[in-house]
KEPA-214684 format. One record per residue (C-alpha): x, y, z; residue number from 1; residue in one letter. Coordinates in pm, whole numbers. Each point is the difference from the previous one (the first is absolute). Layout:
residues N
+--------+--------+--------+------+------+
|      x |      y |      z | resi | resn |
+--------+--------+--------+------+------+
|      X |      Y |      Z |  NUM |    A |
...
+--------+--------+--------+------+------+
This chain:
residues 436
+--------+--------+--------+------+------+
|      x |      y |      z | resi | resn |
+--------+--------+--------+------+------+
|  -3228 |   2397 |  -1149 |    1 |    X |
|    376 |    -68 |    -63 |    2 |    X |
|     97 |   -349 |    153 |    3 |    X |
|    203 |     -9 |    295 |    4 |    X |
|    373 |     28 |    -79 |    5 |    X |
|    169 |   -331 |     54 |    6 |    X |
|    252 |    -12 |    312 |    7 |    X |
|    331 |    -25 |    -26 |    8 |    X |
|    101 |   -339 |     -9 |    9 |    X |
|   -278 |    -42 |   -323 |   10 |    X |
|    172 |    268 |   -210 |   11 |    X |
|    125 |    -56 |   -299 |   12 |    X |
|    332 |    187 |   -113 |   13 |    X |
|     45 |     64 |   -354 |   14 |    X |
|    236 |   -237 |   -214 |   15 |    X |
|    293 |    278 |     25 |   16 |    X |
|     23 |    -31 |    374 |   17 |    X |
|   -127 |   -347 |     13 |   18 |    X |
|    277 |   -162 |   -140 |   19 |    X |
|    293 |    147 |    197 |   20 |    X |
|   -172 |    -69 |    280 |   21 |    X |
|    -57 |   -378 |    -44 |   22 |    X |
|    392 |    -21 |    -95 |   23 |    X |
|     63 |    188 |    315 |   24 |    X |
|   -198 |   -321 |    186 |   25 |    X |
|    165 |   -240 |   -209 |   26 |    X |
|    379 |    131 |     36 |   27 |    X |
|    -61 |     18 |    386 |   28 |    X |
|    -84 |   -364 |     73 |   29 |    X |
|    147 |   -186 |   -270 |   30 |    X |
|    317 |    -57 |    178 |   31 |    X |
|   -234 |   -235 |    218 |   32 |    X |
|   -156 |   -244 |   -237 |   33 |    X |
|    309 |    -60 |   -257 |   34 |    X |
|    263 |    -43 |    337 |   35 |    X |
|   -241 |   -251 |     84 |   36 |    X |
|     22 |   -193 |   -321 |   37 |    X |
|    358 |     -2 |      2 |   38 |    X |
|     26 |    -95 |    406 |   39 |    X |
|   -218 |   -295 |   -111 |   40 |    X |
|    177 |    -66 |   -325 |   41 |    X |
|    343 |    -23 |    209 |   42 |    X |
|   -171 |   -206 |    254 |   43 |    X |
|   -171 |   -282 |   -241 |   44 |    X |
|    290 |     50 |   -270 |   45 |    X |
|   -267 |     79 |   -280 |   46 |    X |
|    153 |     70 |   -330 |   47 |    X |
|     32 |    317 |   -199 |   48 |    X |
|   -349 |    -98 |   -199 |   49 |    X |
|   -184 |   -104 |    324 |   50 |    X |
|    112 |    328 |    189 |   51 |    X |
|    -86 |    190 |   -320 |   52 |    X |
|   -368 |   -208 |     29 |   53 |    X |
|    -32 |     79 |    383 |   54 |    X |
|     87 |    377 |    -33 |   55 |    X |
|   -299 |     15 |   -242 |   56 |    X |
|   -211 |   -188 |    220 |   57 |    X |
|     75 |    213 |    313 |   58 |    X |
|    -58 |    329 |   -206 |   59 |    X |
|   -303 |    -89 |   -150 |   60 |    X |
|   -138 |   -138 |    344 |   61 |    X |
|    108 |    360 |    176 |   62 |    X |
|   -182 |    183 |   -275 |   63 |    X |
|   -359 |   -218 |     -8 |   64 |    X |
|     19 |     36 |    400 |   65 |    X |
|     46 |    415 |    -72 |   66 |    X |
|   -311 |    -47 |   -255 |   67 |    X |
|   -179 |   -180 |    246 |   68 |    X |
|     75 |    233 |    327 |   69 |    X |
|    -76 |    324 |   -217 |   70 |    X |
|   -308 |   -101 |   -199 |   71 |    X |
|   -134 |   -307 |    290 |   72 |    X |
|   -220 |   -234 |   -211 |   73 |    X |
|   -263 |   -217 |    159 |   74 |    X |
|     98 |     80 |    378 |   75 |    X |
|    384 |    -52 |   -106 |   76 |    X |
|    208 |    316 |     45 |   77 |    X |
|    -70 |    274 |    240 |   78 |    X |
|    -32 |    293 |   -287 |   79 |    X |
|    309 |    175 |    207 |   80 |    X |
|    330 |     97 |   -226 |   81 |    X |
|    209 |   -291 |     87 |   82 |    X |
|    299 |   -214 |   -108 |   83 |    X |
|     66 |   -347 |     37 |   84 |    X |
|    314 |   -198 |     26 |   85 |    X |
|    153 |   -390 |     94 |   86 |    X |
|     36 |     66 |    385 |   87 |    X |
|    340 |     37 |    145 |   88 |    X |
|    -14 |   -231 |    286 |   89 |    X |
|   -193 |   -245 |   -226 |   90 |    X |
|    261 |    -57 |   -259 |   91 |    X |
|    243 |   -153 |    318 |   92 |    X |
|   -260 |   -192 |     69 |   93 |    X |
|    -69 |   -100 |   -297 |   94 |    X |
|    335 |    -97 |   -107 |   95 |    X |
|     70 |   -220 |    344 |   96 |    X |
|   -304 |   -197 |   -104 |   97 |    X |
|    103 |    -62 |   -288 |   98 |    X |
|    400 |   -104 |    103 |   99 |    X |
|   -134 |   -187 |    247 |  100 |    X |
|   -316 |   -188 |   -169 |  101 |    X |
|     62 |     74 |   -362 |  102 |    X |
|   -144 |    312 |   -201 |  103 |    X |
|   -344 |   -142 |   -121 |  104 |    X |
|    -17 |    -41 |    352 |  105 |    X |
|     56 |    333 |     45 |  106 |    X |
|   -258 |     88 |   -258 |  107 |    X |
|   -251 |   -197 |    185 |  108 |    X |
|     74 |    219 |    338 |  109 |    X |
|    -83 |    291 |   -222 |  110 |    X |
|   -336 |   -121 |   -113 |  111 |    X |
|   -100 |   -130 |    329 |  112 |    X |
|     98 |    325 |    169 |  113 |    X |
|   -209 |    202 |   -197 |  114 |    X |
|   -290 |   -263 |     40 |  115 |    X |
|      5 |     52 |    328 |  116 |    X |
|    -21 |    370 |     -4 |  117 |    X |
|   -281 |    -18 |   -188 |  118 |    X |
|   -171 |   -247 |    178 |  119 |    X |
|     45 |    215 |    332 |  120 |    X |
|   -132 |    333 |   -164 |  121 |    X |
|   -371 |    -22 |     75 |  122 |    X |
|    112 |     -4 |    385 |  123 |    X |
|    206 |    336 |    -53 |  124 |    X |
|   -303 |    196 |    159 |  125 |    X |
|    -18 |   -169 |    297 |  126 |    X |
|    354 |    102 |     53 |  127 |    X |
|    -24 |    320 |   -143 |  128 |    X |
|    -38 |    199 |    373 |  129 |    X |
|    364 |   -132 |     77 |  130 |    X |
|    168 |    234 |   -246 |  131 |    X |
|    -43 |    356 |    155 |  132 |    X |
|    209 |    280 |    -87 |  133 |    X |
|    205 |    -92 |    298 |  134 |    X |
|     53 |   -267 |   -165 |  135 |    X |
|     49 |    104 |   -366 |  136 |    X |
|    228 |    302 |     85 |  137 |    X |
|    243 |   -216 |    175 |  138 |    X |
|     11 |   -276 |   -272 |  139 |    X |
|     33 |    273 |   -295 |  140 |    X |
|    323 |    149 |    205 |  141 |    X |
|    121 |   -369 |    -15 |  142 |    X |
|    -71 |    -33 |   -359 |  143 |    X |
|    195 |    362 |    -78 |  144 |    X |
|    270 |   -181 |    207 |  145 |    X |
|     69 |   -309 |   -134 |  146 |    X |
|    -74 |    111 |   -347 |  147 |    X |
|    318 |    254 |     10 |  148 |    X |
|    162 |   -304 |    152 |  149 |    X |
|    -79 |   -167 |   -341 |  150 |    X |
|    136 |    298 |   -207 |  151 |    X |
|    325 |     96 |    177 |  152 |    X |
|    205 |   -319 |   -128 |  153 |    X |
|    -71 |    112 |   -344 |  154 |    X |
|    101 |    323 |    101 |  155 |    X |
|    328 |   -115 |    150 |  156 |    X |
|    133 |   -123 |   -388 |  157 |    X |
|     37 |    326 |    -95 |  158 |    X |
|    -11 |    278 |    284 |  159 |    X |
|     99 |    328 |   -217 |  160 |    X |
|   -297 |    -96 |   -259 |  161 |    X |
|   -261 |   -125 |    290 |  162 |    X |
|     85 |    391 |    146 |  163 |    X |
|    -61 |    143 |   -319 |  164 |    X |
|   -329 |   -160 |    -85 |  165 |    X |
|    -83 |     48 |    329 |  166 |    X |
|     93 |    394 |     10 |  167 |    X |
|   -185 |     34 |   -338 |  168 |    X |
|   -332 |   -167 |     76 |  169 |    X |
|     49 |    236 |    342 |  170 |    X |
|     48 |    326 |   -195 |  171 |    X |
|   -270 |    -91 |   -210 |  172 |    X |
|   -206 |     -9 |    239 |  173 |    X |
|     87 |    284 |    178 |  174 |    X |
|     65 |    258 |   -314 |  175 |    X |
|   -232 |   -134 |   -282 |  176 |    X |
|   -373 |     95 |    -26 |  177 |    X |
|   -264 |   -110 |   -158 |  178 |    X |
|     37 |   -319 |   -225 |  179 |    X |
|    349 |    -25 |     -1 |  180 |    X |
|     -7 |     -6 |    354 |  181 |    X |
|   -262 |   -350 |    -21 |  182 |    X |
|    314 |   -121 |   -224 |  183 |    X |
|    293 |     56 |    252 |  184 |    X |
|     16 |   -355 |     93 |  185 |    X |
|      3 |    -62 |   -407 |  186 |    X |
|    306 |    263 |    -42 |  187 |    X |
|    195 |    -90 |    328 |  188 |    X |
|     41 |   -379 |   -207 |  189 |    X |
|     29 |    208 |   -350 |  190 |    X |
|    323 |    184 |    175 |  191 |    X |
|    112 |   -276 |    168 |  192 |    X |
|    -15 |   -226 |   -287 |  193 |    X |
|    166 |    219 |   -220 |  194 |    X |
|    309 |     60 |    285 |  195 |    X |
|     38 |   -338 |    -29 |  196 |    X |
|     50 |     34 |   -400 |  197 |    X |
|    246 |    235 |     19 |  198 |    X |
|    196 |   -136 |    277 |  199 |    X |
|     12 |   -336 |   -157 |  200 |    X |
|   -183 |   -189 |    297 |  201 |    X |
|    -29 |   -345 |     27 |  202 |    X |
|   -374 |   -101 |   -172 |  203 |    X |
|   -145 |   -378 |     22 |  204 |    X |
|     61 |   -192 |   -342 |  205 |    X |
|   -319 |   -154 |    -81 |  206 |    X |
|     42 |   -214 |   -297 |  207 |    X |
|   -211 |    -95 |   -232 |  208 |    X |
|   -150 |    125 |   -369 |  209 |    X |
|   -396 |   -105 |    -43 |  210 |    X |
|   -210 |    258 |    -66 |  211 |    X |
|   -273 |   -223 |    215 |  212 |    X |
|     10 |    -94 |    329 |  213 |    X |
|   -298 |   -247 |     71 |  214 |    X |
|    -51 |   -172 |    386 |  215 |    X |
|     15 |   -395 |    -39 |  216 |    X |
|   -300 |   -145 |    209 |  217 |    X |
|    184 |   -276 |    319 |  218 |    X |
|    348 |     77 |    -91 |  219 |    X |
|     85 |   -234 |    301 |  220 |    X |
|   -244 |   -277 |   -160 |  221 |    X |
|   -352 |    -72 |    241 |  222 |    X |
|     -3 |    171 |    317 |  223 |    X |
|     65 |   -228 |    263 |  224 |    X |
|   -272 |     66 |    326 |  225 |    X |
|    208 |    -73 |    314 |  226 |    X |
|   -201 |    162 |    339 |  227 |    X |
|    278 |      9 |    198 |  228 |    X |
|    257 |    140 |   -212 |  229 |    X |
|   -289 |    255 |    -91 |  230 |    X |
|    -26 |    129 |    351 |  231 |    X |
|    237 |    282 |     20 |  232 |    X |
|   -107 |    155 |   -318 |  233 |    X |
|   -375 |    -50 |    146 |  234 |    X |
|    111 |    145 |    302 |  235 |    X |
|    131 |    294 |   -265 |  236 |    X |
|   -339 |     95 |   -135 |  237 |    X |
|   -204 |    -27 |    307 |  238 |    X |
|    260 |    256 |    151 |  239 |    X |
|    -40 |    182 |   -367 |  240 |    X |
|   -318 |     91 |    103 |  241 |    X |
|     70 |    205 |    290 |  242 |    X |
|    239 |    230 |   -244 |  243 |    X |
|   -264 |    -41 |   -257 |  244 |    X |
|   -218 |    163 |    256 |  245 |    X |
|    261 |    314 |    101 |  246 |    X |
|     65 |     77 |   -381 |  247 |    X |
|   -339 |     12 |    -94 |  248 |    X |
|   -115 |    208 |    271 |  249 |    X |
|    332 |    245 |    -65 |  250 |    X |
|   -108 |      4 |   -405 |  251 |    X |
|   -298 |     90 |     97 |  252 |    X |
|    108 |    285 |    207 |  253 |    X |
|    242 |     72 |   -260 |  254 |    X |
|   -265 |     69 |   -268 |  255 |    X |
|   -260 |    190 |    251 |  256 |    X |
|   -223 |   -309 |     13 |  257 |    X |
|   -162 |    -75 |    338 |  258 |    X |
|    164 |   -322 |     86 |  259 |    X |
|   -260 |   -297 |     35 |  260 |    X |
|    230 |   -317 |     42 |  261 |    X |
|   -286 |   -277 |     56 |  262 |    X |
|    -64 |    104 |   -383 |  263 |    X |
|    292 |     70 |   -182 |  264 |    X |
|    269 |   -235 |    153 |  265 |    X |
|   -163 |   -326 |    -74 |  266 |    X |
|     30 |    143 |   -349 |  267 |    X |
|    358 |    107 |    -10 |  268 |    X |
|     70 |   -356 |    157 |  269 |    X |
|   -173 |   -191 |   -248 |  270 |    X |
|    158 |    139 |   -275 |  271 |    X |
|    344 |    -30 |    213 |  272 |    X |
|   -162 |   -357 |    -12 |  273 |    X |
|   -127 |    -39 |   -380 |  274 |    X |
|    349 |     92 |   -140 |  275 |    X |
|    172 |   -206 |    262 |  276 |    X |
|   -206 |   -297 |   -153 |  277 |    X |
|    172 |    124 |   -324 |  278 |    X |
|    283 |      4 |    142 |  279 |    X |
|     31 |   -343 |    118 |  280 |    X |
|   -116 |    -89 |   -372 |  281 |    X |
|    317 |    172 |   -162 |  282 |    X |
|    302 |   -123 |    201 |  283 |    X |
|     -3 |    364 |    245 |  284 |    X |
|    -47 |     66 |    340 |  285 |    X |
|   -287 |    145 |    238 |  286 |    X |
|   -115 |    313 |   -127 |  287 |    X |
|   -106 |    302 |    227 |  288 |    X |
|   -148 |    351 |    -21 |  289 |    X |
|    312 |    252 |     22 |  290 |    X |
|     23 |    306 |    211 |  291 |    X |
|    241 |    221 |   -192 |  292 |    X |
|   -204 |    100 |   -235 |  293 |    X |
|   -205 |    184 |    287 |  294 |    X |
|    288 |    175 |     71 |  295 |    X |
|     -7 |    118 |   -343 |  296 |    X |
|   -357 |     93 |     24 |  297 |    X |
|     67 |    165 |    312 |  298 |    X |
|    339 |    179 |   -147 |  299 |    X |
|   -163 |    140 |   -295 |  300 |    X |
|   -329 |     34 |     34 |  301 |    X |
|   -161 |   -152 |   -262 |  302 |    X |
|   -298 |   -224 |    138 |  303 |    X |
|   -116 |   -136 |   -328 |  304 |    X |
|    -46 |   -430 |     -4 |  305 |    X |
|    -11 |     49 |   -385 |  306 |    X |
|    376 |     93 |     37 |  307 |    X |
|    102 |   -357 |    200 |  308 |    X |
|   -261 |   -123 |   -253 |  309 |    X |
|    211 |    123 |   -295 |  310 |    X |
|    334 |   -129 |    188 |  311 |    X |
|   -145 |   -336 |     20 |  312 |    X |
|    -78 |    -16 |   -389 |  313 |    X |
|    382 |    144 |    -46 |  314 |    X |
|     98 |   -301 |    219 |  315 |    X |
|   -177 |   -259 |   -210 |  316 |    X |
|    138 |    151 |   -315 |  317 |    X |
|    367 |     14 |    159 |  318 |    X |
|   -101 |   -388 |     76 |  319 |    X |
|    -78 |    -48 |   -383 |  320 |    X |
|    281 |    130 |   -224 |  321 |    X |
|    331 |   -120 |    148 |  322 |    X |
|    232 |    310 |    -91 |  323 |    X |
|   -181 |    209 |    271 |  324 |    X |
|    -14 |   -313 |    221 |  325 |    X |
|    380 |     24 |    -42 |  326 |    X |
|     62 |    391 |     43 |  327 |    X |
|   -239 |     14 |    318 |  328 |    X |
|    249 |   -300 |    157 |  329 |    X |
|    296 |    241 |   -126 |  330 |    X |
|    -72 |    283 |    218 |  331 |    X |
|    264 |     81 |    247 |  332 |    X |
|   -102 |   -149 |    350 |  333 |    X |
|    167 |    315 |    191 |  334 |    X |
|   -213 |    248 |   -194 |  335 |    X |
|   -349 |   -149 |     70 |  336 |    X |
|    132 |    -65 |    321 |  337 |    X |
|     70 |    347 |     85 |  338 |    X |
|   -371 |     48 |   -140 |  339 |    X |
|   -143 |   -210 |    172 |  340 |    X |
|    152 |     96 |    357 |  341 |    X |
|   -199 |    327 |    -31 |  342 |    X |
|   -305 |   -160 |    -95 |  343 |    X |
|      9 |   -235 |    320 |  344 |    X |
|    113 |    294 |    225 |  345 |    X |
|   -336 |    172 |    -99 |  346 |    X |
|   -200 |   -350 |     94 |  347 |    X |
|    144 |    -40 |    398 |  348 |    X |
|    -51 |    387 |    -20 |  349 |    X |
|   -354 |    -98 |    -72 |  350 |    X |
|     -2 |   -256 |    293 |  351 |    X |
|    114 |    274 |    221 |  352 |    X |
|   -277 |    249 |    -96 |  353 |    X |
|   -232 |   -241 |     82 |  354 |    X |
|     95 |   -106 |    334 |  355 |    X |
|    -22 |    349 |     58 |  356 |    X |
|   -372 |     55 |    -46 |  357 |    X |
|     -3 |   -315 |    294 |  358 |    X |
|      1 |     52 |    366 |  359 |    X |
|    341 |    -87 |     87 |  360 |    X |
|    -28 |    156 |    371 |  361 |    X |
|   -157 |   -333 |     90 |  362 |    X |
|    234 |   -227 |    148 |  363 |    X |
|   -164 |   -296 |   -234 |  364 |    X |
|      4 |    178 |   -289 |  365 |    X |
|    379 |     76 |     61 |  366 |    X |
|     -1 |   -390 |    115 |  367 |    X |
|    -64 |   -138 |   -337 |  368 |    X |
|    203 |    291 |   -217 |  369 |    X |
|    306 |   -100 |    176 |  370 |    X |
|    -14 |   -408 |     -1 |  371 |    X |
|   -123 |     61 |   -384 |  372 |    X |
|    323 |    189 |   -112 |  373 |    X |
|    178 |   -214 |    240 |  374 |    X |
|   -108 |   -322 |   -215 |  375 |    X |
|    -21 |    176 |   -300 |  376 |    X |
|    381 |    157 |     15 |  377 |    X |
|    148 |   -309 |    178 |  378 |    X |
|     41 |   -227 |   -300 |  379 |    X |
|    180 |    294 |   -183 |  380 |    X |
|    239 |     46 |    291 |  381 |    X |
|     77 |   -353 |     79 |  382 |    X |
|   -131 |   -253 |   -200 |  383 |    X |
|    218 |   -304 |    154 |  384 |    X |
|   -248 |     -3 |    239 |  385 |    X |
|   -227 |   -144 |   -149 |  386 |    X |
|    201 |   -257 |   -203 |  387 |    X |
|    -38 |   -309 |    261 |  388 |    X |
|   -402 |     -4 |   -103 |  389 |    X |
|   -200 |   -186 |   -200 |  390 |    X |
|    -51 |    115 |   -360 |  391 |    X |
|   -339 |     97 |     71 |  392 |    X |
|    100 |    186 |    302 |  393 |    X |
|    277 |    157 |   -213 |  394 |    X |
|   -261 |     79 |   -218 |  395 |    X |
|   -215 |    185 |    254 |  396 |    X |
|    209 |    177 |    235 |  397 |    X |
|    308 |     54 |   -215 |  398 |    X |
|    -87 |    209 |   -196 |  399 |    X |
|    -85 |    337 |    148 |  400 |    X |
|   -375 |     70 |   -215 |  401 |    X |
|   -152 |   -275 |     88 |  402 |    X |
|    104 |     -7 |    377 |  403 |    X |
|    -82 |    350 |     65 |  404 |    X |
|   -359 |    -36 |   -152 |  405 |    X |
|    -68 |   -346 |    198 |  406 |    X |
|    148 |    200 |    314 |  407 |    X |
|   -177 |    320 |      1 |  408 |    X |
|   -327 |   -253 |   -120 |  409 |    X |
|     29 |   -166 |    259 |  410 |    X |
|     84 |    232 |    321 |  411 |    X |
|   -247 |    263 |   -125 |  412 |    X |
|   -277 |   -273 |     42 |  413 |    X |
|    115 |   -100 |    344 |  414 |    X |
|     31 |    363 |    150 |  415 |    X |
|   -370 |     51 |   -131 |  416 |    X |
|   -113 |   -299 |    174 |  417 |    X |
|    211 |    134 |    295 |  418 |    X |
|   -171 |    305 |    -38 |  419 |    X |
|    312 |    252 |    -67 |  420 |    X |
|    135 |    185 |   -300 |  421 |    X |
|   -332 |    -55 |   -173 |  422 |    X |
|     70 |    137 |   -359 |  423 |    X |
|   -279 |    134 |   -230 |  424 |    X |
|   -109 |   -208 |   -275 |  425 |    X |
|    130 |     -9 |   -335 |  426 |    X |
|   -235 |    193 |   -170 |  427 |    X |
|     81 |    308 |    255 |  428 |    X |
|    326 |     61 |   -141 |  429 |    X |
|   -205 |    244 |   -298 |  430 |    X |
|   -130 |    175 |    265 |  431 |    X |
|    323 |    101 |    234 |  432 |    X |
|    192 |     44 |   -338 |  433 |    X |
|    106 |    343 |    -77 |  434 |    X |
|   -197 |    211 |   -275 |  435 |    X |
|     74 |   -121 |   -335 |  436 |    X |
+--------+--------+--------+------+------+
């Protein structure tokens, strides 16, 4: 008897596909991790060697957390095709600890932040009943949301190449078949990229001529443990895990796995937490699971954790020898902008789909949808509002992920206890979802 053919998500493409399609990964969130290193670089005034040292660090530390999410080792990774990157919010945060207590300081935050994830973990399945697709479809909107929010600045450098990479990666889509259509996301930066060669657009100089790029263990000297000063990036990866939880349960829908959160999340937060440890080690910032790449997944079609798997070894290499390190950082921020808009269209497109499979004719249900975009969307329309709080406040509620998550949390549990807009439980999204 033939052995059962292995699902989707467990396939392994051969090395002529596999390759393009762990670039394609790589090109669409790089922009993330090496703006990062230079926003922190500005904000600490690190040299050209130490920014060259903490661009290594960060790339190496996105691919092991790829390696780890793809393959999951010892109850660490969730086996899902996933990406990871320094969090967005977290780098602020990270950088106003350390102007205002001193960067080892800073590193300490890190390292006490992902303790405490850890540490909270084995209580995840107690809490596991508040996340229902109520509350996961409104939080992945969010995350669509304020992810294009991220992207559209480094659209806004260049407009006319941002359209064109844009238009590209949307024709491919629409008019390629096969393969080449799994690549349009690849091509869309390949003719945007090339646009900007012949135009003679602005690139980032990125000096430097070692072949080597190695990560230099405390750049900022020991960390520095300061609990108070620690609080809003604590604050950060509690909240983490609520996104942790609405990623995972969309990756899983994503590939065609049945989503089962009380197993897989604690594992895609603990190795959000692992290379967060790592992170704090090297000089960088938080690290968290990314959600383009499921827009990728979702775009193209291709399921396959060996291909985030492969990304995640291109990372580490990229990390390694410095000339790649340095034509990654070169990439025009307008093109993989323009990329990337697409890719995070697709994700709240995602969010929508699955409020859709909830019953939204309840007047809860509706309830919680509406105060979740309202304090999801609210920090990206007017984000003086939230400027007279307290860093960890800041922290919380000012930036839109995080405060949507906490909200819809926290208002789906009281209308259960009220007894209204009672949503299913997570594991009944599989079985409203549409026919794969």
């Amino acid at each position: 008897m033939a052995p059962p053919a292995p699902s989707a998500v467990d396939e392994l493409p051969p090395p002529s596909r596999l390759l393009p399609l762990a670039a394609q990964h790589v090109l669409a969130m790089i922009a993330a991790p090496v703006s990062s290193v230079f926003l922190i670089a500005a904000g600490l005034r690190l040299p050209a060697d130490r920014t060259a040292s903490l661009l290594s660090a960060t790339l190496i530390l996105c691919g092991a957390g790829a390696l780890l999410q793809s393959f999951g080792v010892l109850g660490t990774g969730a086996r899902l095709p996933f990406m990871m990157l320094p969090g967005g919010a977290a780098v602020a945060v990270f950088l106003r600890i350390a102007r205002e207590h001193g960067a080892a300081t800073a590193s300490g935050s890190v390292l006490l932040a992902a303790a405490l994830l850890l540490a909270v973990l084995p209580l995840y399945a107690r809490i596991v009943r508040f996340f229902p697709p109520l509350v996961m479809g409104a939080t992945v909107l969010v995350i669509g949301v304020n992810m294009i929010d991220v992207a559209a600045p480094m659209a806004l450098g260049g407009r006319r190449l941002a359209l064109l990479t844009l238009a590209a990666t949307a024709l491919g889509f629409l008019l390629l078949r096969g393969v080449w259509r799994q690549l349009s996301v690849l091509l869309g930066i390949a003719v945007g990229t090339a646009a900007a060669a012949l135009t003679g657009a602005a690139v980032p100089a990125v000096p430097g001529t070692d072949v080597l790029a190695l990560p230099r263990l405390l750049p900022y000297g020991a960390p520095h443990f300061d609990l108070l000063a620690a609080l809003p990036l604590m604050v950060f990866a509690l909240a983490s895990l609520a996104e942790a939880t609405g990623q995972t349960v969309l990756n899983s829908e994503a590939v065609g796995r049945t989503p089962d959160p009380a197993r897989d999340v604690p594992r895609t937060a603990r190795a959000d937490a692992l290379t967060s440890l790592g992170a704090g080690l090297l000089g960088g910032a938080v690290m968290v699971t990314s959600a383009e790449n499921i827009g990728i997944v979702q775009l193209t079609g291709v399921r396959s954790r060996f291909v985030t798997a492969a990304a995640g070894a291109l990372l580490v290499l990229c990390g390694l020898l410095a000339p790649v390190t340095r034509l990654l950082a070169a990439l025009p921020a307008p093109v993989v902008g323009g990329a990337s808009l697409v890719i995070y269209a697709v994700i709240a497109a995602m969010g929508v789909d699955m409020l859709r499979r909830t019953a939204l004719a309840d007047p809860g249900a509706v309830t919680v949808v509406a105060l979740t975009l309202l304090a999801g969307l609210l920090p990206l329309l007017s984000p003086q509002l939230y400027e007279p709080l307290p860093a960890w406040a800041r922290a919380l509620f000012g930036n839109g992920v995080p405060a949507a998550a906490l909200t819809a949390v926290a208002l789906s549990a009281l209308f259960r206890r009220l007894g209204t807009g009672r949503p299913r439980p997570p594991q009944d999204i599989a079985r409203v979802s549409p026919s794969k």
